[in-house]
Each structure stands twice: as structure tokens, then as C-alpha cells.
BAMISE-61854 format. One line per field, with one value per residue (C-alpha): x, y, z. Coordinates in pm, whole numbers, plus 50000, padded with zeros to 5 digits. Each point is the difference from the previous one (the first is absolute). Last residue first. Example, Ala and Ser with C-alpha at 12.3 -4.5 7.8 and 13.67 -1.06 7.14 Angstrom:
px: 51367|49863
py: 49894|49656
pz: 50714|50066
***
This chain:
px: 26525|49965|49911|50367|50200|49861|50048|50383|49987|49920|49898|49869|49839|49901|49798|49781|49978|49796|49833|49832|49934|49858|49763|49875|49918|49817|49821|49918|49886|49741|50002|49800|49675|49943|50075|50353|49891|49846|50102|50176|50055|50428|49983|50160|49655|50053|49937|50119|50323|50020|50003|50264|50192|49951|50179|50256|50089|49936|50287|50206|50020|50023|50293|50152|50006|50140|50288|50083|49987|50264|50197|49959|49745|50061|49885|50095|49634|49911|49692|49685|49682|49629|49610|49692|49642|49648|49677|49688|49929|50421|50230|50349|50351|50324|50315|50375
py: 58980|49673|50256|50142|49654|49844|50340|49951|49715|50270|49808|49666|50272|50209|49713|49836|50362|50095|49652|50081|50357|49916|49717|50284|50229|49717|49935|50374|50041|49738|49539|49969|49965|49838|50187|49930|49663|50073|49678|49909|49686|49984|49638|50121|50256|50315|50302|50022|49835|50299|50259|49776|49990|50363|50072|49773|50190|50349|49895|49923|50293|50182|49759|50069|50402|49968|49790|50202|50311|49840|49934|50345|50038|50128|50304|50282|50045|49621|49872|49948|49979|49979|49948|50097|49904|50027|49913|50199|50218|50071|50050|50022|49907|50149|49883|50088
pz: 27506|49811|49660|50071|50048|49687|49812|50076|49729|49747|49642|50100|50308|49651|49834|50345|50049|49661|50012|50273|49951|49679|50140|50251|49739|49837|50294|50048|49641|50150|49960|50345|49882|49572|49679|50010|49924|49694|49795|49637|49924|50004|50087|50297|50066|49893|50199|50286|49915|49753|50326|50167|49667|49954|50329|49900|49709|50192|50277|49732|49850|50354|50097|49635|50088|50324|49838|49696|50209|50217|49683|49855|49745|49703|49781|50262|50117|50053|49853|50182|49873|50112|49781|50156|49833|50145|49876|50003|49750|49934|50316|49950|50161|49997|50198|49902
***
């Protein structure tokens, strides 16, 4: 499921995913914890961004080069570093 809302100004969206029997099948299991994780270390990169490691609080993403297109970029990264861990053939395709 994904909704999302606009109110004066600010935007909201908010996605699910649930399997449609109830459970999720192994493989589903997998595929779904590689996109879990994927977000969880997506939000650590954004986080990194912005507090410092004293955990002061900085507006880094605020500065050139760190875009929606970064970030997309980070997500892909992290998204096959996860599923080639995952797919071992993937290595071979993405060579290609």
C-alpha cells in the first residue's frame, strides 16, 4: 500500500507491504528483509548527515552535492551490495 498527502505546504507519504495469504513465503521473507534493511542503512547515511559523532546536530544535507539523487544513489548501492550477499549469480549478471 502507498498513500501520501499534501497539507499547506508539507508533504507526507506513508508505504506497506504485507503478504496477501498472511505469511510470507521464505523467498518473500528474504526480498522483503533486503528492502528493510536497505531503508535502515539508508537512514543511517541520511542521519550521518546530520549529526555530528558527538551527536550535535548539523545541516549537512543542506550543503552541494548531497540531492534526492545522491540519496537515490546511496539506496541503489546498498540495495545491490544486500541482494548480490543474497543472489551470488547477480555478481555474474551486473559484470555483464
Amino acid at each position: 500500500m502507498d498513500a501520501g498527502c499534501e497539507y499547506h505546504g508539507y508533504v507526507s507519504d506513508v508505504t506497506r507491504t504485507w503478504p496477501v495469504s498472511g505469511r510470507f513465503s521464505s523467498a518473500q521473507r528474504d526480498l522483503y528483509e533486503v528492502v528493510r534493511t536497505t531503508k535502515e542503512e539508508l537512514i543511517q547515511v541520511i542521519m550521518s548527515h546530520f549529526f555530528s559523532a558527538s551527536g550535535n546536530p548539523r545541516l549537512q544535507l543542506c550543503r552541494p552535492g548531497v540531492t534526492l539523487n545522491y540519496l537515490h544513489s546511496e539506496a541503489n548501492e546498498i540495495l545491490i551490495s544486500q541482494l548480490k550477499s543474497m543472489f551470488p549469480i547477480i555478481n555474474l549478471v551486473l559484470k555483464h
